[in-house]
N, C-alpha and C positions, 0 to 999 in steps of 0.2 A: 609320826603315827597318824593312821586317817582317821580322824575324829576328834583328835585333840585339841585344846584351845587353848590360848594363851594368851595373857592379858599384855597391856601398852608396860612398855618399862618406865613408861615416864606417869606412871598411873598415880602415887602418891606425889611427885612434885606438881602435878599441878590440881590436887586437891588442895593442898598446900597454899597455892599460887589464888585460886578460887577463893579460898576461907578469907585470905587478907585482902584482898580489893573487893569483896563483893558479900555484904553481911549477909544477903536476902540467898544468896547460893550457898552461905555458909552452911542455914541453917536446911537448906534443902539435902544437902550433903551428910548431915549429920541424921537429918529420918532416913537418909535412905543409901545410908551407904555403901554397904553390900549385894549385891556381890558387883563387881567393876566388869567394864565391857567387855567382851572376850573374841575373839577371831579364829575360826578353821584355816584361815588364810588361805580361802578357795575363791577366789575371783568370778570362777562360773559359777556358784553353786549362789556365791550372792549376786549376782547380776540376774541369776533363775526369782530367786528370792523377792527382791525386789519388784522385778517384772510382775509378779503376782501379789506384791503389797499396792502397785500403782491406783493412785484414785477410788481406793475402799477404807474402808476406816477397821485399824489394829483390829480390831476382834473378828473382823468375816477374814481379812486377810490369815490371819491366825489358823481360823477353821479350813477354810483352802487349801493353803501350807501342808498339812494337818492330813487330809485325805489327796491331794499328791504327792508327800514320802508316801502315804500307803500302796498308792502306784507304782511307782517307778524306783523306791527303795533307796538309794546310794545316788545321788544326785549327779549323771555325768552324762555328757550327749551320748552317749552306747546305752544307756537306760532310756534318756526320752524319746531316743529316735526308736524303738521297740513297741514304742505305743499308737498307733495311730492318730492322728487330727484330734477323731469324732471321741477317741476315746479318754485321750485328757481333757478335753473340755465336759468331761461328764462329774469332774472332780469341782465342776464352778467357775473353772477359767474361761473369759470371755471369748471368743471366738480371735480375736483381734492378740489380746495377750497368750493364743495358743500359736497364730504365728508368729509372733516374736520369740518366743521360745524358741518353737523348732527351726525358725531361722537361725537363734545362738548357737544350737546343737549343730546345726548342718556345716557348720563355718566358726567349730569350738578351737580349731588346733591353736589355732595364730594365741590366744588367752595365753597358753602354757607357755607359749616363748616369747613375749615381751617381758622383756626384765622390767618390771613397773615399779622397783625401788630405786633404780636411776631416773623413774621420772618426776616430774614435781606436782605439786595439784592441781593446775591449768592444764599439763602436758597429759594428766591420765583422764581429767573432765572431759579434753578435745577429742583425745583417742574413743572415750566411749560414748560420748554423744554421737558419735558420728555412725554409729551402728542401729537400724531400723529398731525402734521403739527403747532407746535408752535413753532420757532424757537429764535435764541435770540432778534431780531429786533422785533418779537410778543411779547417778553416777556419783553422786556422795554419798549415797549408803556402802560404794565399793570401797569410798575411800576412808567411810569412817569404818564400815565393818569388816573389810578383808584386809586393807591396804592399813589399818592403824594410825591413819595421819591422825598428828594429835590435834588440827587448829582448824578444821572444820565447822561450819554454822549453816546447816539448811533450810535458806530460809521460803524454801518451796514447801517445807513441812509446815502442815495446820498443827501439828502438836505441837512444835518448836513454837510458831507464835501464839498460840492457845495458853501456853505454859506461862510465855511472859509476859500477854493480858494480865493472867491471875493472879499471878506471886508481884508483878510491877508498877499494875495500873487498875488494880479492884477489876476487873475481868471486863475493862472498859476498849474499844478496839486502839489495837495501833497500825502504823503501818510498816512495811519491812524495813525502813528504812530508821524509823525509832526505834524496830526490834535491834536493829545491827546496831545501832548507835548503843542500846544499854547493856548487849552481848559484849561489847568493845574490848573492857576491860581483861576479858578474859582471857584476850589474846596473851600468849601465842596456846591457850589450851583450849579452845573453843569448843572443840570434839566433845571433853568431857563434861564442859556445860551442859553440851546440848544431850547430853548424856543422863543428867539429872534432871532438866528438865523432862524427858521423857519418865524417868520414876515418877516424878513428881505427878505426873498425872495418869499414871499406871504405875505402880507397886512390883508386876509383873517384869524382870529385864526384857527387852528389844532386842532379837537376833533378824539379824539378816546375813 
């Protein structure tokens, strides 16, 4: 059904999995742990998504979002391409992230027929980096928020390392490479780490 969401099946094993290697995410988990991440499992609709979270901070990205469904309604390239250039960039979108859009619209077909469950999470990073303005921070939001990989860590995301300043190291800086090192443990559920960390410093869930 279109609109429906549906959460990761492996959603309580690796809350589970979190609680016993990691006291400090235990207890993240336990303020905030409903509701768990959820998926349209619409590939385009978060690649759109995202394009329009790139390099803004959650709350303008949010407001954007916000007054372009008011646009264009039902997220599909036959809805964005009905709009002109001039006229989704009036919704906030920068000039730059309204051709990348309409480039994903103009060139949507091929999304709907790669089978992306045969591929693995290098194999769906490469495929969509490779596409004008999807970088890799766009390309794990596809795969933590459409595709459901469970063991995902972005660590191109200022929240993700923002979060484990605060909760790791009194909000003292780290570098990504400390971040991954204290994320470690989480494997093979990293997704849902970075999952709580995100509550953790918004209350609010993160769709993309």
């Amino acid at each position: 059904m279109i609109g429906m969401k549906e959460s990761p099946d492996y959603w309580a094993e690796a809350k589970a999995h979190l609680r016993r290697v990691d006291a400090v995410m235990a207890a993240v988990i336990d303020a905030y742990e409903e509701p768990p991440l959820r998926s349209k499992r619409d590939v385009f609709e978060t690649l759109v998504h995202a394009i329009v979270g790139q390099q803004i901070s959650a709350k303008a990205a949010d407001a954007v979002w916000g007054r372009f469904i008011d646009l264009v309604g039902v997220v599909t390239p036959e809805a964005i391409e009905a709009h002109a250039p001039a006229v989704l960039k009036r919704v906030g979108l920068s000039g730059r992230k309204v051709e990348y859009i309409c480039g994903l619209a103009s060139d949507a077909q091929w999304v709907s027929t790669v089978d992306w469950n045969e591929m693995d999470d290098d194999a769906v990073r490469k495929r969509l980096t490779a596409l004008r303005g999807i970088g890799p921070w766009t390309a794990e939001m596809v795969l933590i928020f459409s595709l459901l990989r469970p063991d995902v860590l972005p660590l191109g995301d200022i929240g993700v390392i923002r979060a484990v300043e605060q909760l790791y190291a009194n909000s003292a800086p780290l570098t990504v490479v400390e971040v991954a090192q204290i994320a470690q443990p989480w494997a093979p559920f990293r997704t849902v780490g970075t999952w709580y960390l995100w509550r953790h410093l918004d209350a609010e869930p993160v769709e993309y």
